[in-house]
C-alpha positions as CSV (number, residue, x, y, z in Angstrom):
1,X,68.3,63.0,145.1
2,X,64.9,63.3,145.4
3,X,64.6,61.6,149.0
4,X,67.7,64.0,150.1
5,X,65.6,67.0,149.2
6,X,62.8,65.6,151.2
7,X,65.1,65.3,154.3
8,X,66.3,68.9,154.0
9,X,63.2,70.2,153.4
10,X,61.9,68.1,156.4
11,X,64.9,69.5,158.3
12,X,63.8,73.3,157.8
13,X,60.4,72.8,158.5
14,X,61.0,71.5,161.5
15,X,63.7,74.4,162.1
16,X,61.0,77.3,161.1
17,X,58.4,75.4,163.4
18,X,60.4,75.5,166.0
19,X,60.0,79.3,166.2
20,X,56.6,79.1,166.6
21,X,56.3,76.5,169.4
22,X,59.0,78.2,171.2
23,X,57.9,79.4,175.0
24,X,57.4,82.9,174.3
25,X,55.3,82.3,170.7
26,X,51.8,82.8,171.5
27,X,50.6,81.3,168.0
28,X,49.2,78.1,167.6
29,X,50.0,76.3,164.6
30,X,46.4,74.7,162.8
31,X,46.6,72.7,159.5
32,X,45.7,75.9,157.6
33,X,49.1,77.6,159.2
34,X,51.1,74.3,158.8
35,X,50.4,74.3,155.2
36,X,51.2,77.8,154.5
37,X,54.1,77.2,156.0
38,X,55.3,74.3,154.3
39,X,54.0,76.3,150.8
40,X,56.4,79.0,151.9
41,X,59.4,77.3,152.9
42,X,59.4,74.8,150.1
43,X,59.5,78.4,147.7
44,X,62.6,79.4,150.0
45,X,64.3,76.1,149.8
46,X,63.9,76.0,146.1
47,X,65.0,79.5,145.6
48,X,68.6,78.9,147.7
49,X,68.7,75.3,146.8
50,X,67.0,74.0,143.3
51,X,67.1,70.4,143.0
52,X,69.7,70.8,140.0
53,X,72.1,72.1,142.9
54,X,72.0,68.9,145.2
55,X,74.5,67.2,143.4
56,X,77.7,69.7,144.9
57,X,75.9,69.3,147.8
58,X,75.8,65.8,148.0
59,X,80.1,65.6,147.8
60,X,81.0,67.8,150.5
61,X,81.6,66.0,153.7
62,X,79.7,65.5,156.6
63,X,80.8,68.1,158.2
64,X,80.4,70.6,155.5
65,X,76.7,69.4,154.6
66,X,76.4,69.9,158.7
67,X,77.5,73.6,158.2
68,X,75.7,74.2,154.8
69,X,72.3,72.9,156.2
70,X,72.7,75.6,159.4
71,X,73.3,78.3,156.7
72,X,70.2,76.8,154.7
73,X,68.3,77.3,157.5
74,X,69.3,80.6,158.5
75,X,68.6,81.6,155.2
76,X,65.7,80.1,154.6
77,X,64.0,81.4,158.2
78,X,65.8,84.9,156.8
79,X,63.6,84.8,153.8
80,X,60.4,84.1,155.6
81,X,61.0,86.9,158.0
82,X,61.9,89.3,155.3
83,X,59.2,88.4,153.4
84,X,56.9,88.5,156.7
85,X,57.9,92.3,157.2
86,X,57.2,93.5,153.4
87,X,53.4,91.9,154.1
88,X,54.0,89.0,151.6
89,X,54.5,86.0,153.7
90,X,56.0,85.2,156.7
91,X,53.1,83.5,158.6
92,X,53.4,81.9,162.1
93,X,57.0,84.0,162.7
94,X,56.1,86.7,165.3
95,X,57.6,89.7,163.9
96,X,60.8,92.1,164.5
97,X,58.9,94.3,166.8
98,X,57.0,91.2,168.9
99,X,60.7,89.6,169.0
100,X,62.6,92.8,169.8
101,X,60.1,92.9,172.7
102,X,60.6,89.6,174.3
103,X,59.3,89.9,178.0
104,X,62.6,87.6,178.5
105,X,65.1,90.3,176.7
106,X,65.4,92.8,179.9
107,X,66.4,89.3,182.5
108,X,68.9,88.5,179.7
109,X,70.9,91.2,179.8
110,X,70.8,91.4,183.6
111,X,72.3,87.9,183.4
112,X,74.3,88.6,181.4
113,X,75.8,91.5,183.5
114,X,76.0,89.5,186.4
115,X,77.8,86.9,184.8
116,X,79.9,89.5,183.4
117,X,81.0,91.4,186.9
118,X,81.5,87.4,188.1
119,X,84.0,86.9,185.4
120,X,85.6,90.3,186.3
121,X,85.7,89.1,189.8
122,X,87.4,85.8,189.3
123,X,90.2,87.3,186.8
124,X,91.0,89.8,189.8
125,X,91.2,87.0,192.3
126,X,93.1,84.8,190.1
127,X,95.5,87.8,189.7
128,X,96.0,88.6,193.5
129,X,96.2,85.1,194.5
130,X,99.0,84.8,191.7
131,X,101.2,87.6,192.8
132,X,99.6,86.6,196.2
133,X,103.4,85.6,197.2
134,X,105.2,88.9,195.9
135,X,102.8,91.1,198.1
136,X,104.1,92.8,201.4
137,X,102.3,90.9,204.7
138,X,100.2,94.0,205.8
139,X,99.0,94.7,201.9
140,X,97.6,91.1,201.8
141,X,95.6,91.6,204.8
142,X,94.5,95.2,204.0
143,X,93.8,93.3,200.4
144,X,91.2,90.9,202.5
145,X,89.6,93.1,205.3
146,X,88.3,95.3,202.0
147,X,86.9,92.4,200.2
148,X,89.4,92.8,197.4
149,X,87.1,95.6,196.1
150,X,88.7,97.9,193.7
């Protein structure tokens, strides 16, 4: 039991590293950091997962343990964050503001608008081309010279 705690706790420090390292992070993680860190997920852990609860754990099936370790980290990175916004804890996670501003955040949602009208586009091809047959001969080419716009 005690080496399957290690491995989770080794899973979620790697998981709450990984938001520190990511590209847009600009903190560097130093052995003082890493062991704050460790400190304060190792509290999280055992406050959503005490040893005396690995046993339930340990029946479920791969596949649930696969789920339950996702939530465990979510949770676990929740705690961290909550904790880093009430000024006890939280260090190395950039904060709501610092990840609400994301210089990436405003070429998101551009893509994702793009992709969005390119979806629209392709559902109104796919309908034209399907009732493509049914249409009159001068519709279809009125249909094309426009571009099919709307």
């Amino acid at each position: 039991i005690t080496t399957l705690y290690k491995k989770i706790f080794s899973y979620l420090l790697y998981k709450n590293k990984q938001h520190i390292i990511g590209n847009y992070s600009n903190i560097h993680l130093t052995p003082a950091l890493n062991n704050t860190i460790e400190r304060e997920v190792a509290a999280a852990l055992e406050s959503v997962l005490p040893r005396a609860g690995l046993r339930p754990f340990m029946s479920l099936s791969t596949t649930d343990k696969v789920a339950q370790l996702c939530e465990l980290s979510n949770i676990v990175i929740g705690i961290r964050l909550f904790n880093k916004e009430i000024g006890k804890g939280g260090v190395g996670l950039e904060s709501f503001a610092e990840l609400l501003d994301y210089p990436g955040r405003s070429l998101l949602k551009e893509l994702n608008k793009e992709v969005s009208d390119i979806i629209e586009d392709c559902d109104n091809y796919t309908i034209f081309f399907n009732v493509e047959d049914e249409l009159p001969e001068n519709l279809i080419a009125e249909e094309l010279k426009l571009g099919f716009k709307k």
